[in-house]
C-alpha positions in Angstrom: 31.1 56.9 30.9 28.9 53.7 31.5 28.9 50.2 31.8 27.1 48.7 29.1 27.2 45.2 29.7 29.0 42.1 29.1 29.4 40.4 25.3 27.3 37.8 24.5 28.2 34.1 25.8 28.8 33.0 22.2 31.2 35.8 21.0 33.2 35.3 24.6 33.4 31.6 23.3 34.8 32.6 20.2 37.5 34.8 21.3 38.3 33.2 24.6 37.8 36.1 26.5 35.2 37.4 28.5 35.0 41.0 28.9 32.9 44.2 30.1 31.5 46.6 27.4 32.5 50.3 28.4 31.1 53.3 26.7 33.4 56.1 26.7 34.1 59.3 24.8 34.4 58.7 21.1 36.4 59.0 18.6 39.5 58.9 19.2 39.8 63.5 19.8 37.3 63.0 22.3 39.4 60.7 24.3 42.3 63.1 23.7 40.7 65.7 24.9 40.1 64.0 27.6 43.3 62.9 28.7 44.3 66.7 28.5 44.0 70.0 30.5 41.0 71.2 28.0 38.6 74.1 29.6 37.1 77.5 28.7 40.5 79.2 29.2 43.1 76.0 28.2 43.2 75.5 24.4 43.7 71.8 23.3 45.7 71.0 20.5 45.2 67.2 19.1 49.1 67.6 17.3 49.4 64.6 14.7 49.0 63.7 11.4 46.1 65.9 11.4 45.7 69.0 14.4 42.7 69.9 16.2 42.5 73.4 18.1 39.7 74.2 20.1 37.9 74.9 23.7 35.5 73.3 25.6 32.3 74.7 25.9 29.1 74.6 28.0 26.4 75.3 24.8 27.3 74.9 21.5 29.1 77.8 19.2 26.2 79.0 16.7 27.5 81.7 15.1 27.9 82.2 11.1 31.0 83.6 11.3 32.1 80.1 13.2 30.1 78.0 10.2 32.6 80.2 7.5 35.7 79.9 8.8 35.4 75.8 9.8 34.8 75.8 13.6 32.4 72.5 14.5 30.5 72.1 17.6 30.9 68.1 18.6 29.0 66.6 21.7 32.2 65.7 24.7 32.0 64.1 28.1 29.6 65.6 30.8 27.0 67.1 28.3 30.2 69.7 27.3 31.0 71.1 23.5 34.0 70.6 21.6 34.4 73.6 19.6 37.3 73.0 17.1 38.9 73.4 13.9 40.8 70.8 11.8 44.2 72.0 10.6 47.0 70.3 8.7 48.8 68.8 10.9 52.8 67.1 11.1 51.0 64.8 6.9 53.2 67.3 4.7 56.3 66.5 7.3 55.9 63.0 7.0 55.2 63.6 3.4 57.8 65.6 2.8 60.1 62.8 4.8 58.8 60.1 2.3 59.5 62.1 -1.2 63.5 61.9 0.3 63.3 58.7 0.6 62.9 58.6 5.2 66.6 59.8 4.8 66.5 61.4 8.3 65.1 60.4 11.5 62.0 63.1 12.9 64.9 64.4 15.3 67.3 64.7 12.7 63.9 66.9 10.8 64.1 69.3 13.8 67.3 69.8 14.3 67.9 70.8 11.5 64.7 72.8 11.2 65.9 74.7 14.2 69.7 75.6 12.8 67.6 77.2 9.9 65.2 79.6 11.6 65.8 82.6 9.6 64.4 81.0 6.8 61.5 83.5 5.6 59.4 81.5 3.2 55.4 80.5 4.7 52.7 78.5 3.2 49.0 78.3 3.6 49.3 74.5 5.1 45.4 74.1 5.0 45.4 74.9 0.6 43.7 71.8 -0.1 46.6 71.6 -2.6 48.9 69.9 0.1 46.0 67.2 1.0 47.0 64.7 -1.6 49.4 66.2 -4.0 51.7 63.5 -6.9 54.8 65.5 -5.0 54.4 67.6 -2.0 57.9 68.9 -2.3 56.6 70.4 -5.8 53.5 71.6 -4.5 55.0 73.6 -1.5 57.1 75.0 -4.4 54.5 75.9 -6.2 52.8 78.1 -3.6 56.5 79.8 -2.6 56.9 80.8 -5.9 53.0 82.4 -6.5 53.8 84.3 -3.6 57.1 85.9 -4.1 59.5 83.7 -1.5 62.5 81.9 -2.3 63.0 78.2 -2.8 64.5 76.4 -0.2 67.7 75.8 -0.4 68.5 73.1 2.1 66.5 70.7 3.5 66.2 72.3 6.9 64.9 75.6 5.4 62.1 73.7 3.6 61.6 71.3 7.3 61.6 75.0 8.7 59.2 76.4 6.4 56.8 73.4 7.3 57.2 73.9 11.1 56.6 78.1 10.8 53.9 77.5 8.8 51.5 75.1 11.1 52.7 77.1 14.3 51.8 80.6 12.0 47.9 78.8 11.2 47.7 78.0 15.3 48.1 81.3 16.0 45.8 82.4 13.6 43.1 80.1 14.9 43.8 80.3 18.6 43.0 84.3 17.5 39.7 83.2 15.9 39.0 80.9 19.0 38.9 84.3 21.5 37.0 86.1 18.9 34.2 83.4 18.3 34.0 83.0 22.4 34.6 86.0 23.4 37.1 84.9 26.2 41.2 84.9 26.9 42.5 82.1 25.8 45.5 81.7 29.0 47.8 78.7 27.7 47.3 76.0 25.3 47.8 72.3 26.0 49.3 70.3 23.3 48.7 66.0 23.1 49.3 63.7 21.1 52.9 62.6 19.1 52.9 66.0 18.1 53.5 67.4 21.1 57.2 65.7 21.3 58.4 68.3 18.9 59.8 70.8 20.7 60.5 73.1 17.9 56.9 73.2 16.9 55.9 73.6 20.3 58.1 75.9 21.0 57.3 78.0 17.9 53.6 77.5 18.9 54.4 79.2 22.4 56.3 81.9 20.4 53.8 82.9 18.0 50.5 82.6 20.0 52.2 84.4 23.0 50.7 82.0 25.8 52.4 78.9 27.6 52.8 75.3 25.9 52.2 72.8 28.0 53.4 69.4 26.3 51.7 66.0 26.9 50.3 63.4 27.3 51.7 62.0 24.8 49.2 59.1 24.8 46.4 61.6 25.4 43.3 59.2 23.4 44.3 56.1 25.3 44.5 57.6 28.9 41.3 59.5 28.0 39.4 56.4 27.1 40.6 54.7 30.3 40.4 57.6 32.8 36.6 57.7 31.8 36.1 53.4 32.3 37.8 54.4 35.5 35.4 56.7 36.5 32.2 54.7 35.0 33.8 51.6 37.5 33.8 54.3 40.5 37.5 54.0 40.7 37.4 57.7 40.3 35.3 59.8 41.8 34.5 62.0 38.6 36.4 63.5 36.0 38.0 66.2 37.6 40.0 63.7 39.6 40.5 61.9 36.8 42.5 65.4 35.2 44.6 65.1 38.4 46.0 61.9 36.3 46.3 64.1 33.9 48.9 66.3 35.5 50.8 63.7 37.1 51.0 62.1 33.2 52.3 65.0 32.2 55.2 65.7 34.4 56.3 62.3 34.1 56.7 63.5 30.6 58.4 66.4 31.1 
């Protein structure tokens, strides 16, 4: 959250522009987080090609038990911890989506996700098997049939299965979260282009048993300029910058 300087006259020659050099949270999760309603009790959820689940924190997470079962410990705005696991996120949908050739649109994926519900079949969506398989329709197979479920016979049961499955490992590490911090976790806040799914999110609230807020949808890109706005002293400080927040997301709604 500070101004670092101008560019050099010679690269604001080259690209005919002349502009102020901000330094703001980074990489792009750290932005998202904050452009989101993240605190010791509000879960984020960084819902994408890849997910991110985790808390903020005042000292970092140091526990074994933490190291074993993936949790990281990354440095956030305001001297604050990010402490988060990495979870498959919407790759084996989009996958999935490519192996049939884009035939359907990502509503047309959970609408008829959500007319197969009763669809029993689950995955372990974090097998390193699904990261870069030759077919990830064969590969979810694969793992069905060592474990006793039924193929998919339509392509909203398998869209289903995918949908269950991530919702089933956010639970799971929302679970893990309370038990590595000791605290309630008292709703979860979902960014990103994820969180326009509403069966996912709505499975998410149904599984974890705590309140789904959705949006920003743009969460990295109104986190990075929410914190040049308060490094410019347009803001006062970031807690009126998560007022922006708020209004963001009932735009949304």
């Amino acid at each position: 959250g500070e101004v670092i300087g101008k560019l050099r006259q010679e690269i604001t020659k080259e690209i005919g522009y002349e502009a102020t050099v901000m330094a703001v949270s980074s990489h792009d999760t750290a932005s998202a987080v904050i452009g989101s309603l993240a605190a010791q009790d509000t879960a984020f959820l960084s819902s994408g090609t890849w997910s991110l689940i985790g808390v903020l924190e005042n000292h970092p997470v140091l526990k074994e038990e933490a190291r074993i079962r993936g949790f990281t410990n990354e440095g956030n705005y305001g001297k604050q911890i990010r402490f988060l696991k990495n979870i498959m996120g919407l790759w084996m949908v989009q996958e999935v989506r490519r192996e049939m050739g884009n035939k359907h649109s990502y509503s047309e994926i959970a609408e008829m996700a959500a007319s197969h519900s009763d669809y029993p079949g689950v995955v372990d969506v974090n097998d390193e098997g699904f990261l870069s398989p030759t077919s990830m329709i064969g590969a979810i197979h694969k793992q069905l049939q060592e474990n006793g479920f039924m193929l998919p016979k339509t392509d909203g049961e398998l869209y289903f299965l995918l949908f269950h499955s991530l919702a089933l490992k956010y639970q799971a590490s929302l679970l893990e979260i309370e038990q590595l911090t000791q605290r309630q976790i008292t709703s979860i806040n979902i960014v990103g282009g994820g969180s326009r799914n509403k069966l996912l999110n709505h499975l998410t609230e149904k599984y974890c048993k705590r309140p789904v807020i959705a949006g920003p949808i743009e969460a990295t890109a109104l986190g990075n300029i929410l914190v040049q706005m308060v490094a410019r002293g347009i803001l006062k400080d970031i807690g009126e910058a998560k007022d922006y927040v708020k209004k963001m997301i009932h735009s949304e709604q």
